[in-house]
C-alpha positions as a Markdown table, in Angstrom:
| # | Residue | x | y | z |
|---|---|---|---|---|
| 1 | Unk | -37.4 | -58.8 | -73.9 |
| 2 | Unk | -37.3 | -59.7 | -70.4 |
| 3 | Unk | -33.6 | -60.5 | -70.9 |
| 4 | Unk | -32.8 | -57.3 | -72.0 |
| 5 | Unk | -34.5 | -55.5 | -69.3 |
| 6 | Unk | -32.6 | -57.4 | -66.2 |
| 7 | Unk | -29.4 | -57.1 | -67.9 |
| 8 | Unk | -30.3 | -53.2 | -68.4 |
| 9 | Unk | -30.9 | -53.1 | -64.8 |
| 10 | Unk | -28.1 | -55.3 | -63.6 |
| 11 | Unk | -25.9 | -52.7 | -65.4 |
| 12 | Unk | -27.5 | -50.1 | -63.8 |
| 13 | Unk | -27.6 | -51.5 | -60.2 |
| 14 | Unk | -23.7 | -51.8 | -60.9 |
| 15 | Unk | -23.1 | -48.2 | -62.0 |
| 16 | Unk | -24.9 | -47.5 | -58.9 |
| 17 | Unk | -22.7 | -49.6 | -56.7 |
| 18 | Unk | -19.5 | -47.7 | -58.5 |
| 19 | Unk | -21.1 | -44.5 | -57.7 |
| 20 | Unk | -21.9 | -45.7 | -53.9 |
| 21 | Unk | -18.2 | -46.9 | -53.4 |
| 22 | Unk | -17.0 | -43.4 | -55.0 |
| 23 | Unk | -18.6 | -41.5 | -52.4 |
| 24 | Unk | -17.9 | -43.7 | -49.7 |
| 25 | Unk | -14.4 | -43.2 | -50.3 |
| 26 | Unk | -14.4 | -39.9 | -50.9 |
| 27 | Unk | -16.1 | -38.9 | -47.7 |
| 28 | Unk | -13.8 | -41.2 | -45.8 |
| 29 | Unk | -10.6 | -39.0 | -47.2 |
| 30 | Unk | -12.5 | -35.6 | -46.5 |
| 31 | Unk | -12.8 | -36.9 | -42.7 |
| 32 | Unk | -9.4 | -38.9 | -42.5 |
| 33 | Unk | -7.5 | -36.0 | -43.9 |
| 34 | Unk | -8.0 | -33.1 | -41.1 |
| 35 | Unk | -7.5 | -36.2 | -38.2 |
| 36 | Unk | -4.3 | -36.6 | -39.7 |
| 37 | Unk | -3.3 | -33.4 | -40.2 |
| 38 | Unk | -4.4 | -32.9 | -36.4 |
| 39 | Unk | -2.5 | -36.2 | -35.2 |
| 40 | Unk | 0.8 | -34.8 | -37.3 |
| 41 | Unk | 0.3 | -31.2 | -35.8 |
| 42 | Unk | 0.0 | -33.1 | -31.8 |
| 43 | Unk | 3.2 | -35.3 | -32.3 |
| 44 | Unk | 4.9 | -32.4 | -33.3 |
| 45 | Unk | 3.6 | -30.5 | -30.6 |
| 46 | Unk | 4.5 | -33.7 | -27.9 |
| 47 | Unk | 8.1 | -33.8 | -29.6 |
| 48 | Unk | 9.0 | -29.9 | -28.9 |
| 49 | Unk | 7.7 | -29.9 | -25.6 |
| 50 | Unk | 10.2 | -32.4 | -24.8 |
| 51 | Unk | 13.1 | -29.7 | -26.3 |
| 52 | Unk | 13.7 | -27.1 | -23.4 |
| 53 | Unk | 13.6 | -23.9 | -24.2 |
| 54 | Unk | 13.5 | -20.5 | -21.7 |
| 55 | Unk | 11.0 | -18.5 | -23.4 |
| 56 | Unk | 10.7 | -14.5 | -22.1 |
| 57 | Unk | 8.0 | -13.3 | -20.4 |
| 58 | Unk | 6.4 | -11.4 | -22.9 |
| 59 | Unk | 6.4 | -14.3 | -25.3 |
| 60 | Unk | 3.5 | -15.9 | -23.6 |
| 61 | Unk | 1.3 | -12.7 | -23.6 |
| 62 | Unk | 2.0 | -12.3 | -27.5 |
| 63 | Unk | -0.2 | -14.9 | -29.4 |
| 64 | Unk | -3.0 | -13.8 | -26.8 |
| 65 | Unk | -2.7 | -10.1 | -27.9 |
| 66 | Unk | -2.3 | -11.1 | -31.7 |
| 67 | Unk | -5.8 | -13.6 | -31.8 |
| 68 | Unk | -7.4 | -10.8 | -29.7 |
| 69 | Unk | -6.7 | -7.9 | -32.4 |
| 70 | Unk | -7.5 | -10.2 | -35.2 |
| 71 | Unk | -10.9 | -11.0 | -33.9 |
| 72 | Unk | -11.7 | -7.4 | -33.3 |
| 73 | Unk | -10.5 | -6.6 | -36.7 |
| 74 | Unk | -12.9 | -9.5 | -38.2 |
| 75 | Unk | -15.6 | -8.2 | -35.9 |
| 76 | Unk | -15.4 | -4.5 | -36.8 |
| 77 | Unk | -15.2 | -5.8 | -40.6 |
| 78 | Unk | -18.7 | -8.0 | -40.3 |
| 79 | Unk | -20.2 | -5.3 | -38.3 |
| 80 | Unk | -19.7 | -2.3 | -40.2 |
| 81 | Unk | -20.4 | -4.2 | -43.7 |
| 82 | Unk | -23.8 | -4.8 | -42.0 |
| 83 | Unk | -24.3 | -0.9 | -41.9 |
């Protein structure tokens, strides 16, 4: 009887230990994916820099103007589904 109760638990301990590894690996590719997306996204970023290009005036003010109407547009859309 006592047999049959360590082996019962030595199966046990190692379903554990699969389940352990499983979630070790899995939160490992949840963090190492976005660092590597981010790394790609900065070497892409170093390599263009190195390209020179004359860009206008105006070309700088755009992305500010485009993140600033989005926000408002998310902020009206919170605030007035609060009313």
């Amino acid at each position: 009887m006592t047999g049959r109760l360590t082996t019962a638990e030595g199966e046990g301990l190692e379903r554990l230990r699969r389940v352990k590894h499983g979630i070790l690996f899995l939160r490992l590719g949840i963090e190492l994916g976005p660092l590597a997306f981010v790394a790609a996204l900065l070497l892409v970023a170093a390599a263009l820099r190195k390209i020179p290009v004359a860009w206008p005036r105006w070309a700088k003010t755009v992305p500010a103007y485009g993140i600033g109407t989005m926000a408002t547009f998310w902020f009206l859309q919170r605030a007035l589904s609060l009313v």
